[in-house]
N, C-alpha and C positions, 0 to 999 in steps of 0.2 A: 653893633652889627645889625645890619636891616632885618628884620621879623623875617622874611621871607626867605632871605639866606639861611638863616639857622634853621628853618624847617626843610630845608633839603638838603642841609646837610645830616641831619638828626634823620629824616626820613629814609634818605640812602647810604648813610652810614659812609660818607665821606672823607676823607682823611688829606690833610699836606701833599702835595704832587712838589718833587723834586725840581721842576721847570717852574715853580708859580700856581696857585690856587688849587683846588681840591678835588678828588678822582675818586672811584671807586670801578673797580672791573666788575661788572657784569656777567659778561661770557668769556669762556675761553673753548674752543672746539675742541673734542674728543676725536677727530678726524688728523691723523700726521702727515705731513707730506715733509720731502727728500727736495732738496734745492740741486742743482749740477754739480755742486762739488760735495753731495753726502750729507751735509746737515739737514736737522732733522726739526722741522717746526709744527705748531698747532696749527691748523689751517686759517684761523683767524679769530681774534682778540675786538673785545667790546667796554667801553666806558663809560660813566658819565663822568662828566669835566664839569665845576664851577668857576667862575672869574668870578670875582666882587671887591669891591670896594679897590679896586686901582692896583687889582694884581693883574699879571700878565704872565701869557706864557712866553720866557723864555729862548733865544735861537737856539736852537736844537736841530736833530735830525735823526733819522733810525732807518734802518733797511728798507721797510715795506712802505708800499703806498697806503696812506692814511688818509681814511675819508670823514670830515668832521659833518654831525646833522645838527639843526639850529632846535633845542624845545621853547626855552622862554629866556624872555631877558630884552637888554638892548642887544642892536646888533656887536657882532664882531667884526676885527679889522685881522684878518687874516695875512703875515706878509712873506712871501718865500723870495729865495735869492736865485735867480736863475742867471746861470752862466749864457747865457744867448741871447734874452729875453730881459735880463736884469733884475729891474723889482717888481714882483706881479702883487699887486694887492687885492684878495678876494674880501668882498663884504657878505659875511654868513649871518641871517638874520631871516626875520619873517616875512615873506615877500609880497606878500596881505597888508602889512603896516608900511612897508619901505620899499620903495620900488627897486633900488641899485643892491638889494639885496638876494640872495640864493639860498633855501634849506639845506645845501648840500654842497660841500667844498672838497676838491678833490685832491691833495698831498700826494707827488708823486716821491716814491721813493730814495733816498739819500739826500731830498732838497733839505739847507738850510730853511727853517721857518720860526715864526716867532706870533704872536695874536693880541690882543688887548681890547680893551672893549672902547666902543668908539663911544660913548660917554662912562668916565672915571668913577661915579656916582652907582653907577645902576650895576646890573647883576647878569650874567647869562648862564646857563643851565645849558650844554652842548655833550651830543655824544660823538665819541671818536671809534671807529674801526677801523682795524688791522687786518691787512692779510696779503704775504702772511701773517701768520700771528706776533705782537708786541713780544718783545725780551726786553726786558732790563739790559742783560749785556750787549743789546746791539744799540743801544739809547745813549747820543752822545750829545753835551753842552756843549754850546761852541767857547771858545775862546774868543773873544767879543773882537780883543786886541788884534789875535790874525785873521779874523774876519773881516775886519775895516779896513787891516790894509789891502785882502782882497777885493773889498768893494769900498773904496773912499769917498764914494758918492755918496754912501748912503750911512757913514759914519757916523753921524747923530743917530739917526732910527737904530744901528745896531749896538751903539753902545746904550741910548735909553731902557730898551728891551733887553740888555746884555746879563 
């Protein structure tokens, strides 16, 4: 494992993420809000995410809009599934080293999405925010299999990432 991985995961006491690579939460707001039909959330949820050595997250999806910010690393290939629009791919990375890249990536809400780092090799250190706040029980893996026949186009990229 590359020197510099281990010290941030050791530094921020990192752990296994369920989707691929390694997380630890940060914040979670002391502030609750009421959605229209009565549930009752944190007002918003904060992480750091690791990728390294040729992990990836996952197609996934969770209620709230999720905002990823880039610290260090290579870039990210961020990819969501839009029903309209198709396959959007955002590249989150430092936009000082990389032109086609964004500190800031914006996940709306219920989209399928999936990330990997656009070289295999290298490391990125990214934080995610929620809000509303992340739950676990609204946190869903896709099923790669009825995801492709959803989108047959793009059937390789979802089952690599699956």
């Amino acid at each position: 494992m590359n020197g510099d991985v281990q010290k941030l995961i050791d530094r921020f006491g990192l752990e296994p993420h369920p989707e691929g690579g390694h997380y630890r939460e940060t914040y979670r707001s002391r502030t609750r809000i009421h959605s229209s039909d009565g549930r009752a959330f944190d007002a918003c949820t904060a992480i750091y995410y690791l990728l390294h050595a040729g992990a990836w997250s996952a197609w996934h999806r969770i209620e709230a809009d999720e905002i990823w910010h880039f610290y260090s690393g290579v870039p990210v290939n961020i990819y969501v599934l839009d029903n309209q629009q198709g396959l959007i791919t955002h590249k989150l990375g430092d936009s000082l080293q990389t032109a086609d890249t964004s500190y800031q990536v914006v996940i709306p809400g219920r989209s399928w999405f999936a990330a990997e780092l656009s070289h295999p090799e290298g490391y990125a250190l990214v934080g995610c925010t929620v809000a509303p706040g992340f739950e676990f029980s609204l946190f869903e893996l896709a099923n790669t299999e009825e995801l492709a026949r959803q989108h047959p186009e793009h059937k390789q990229l979802i089952q690599r990432l699956g």
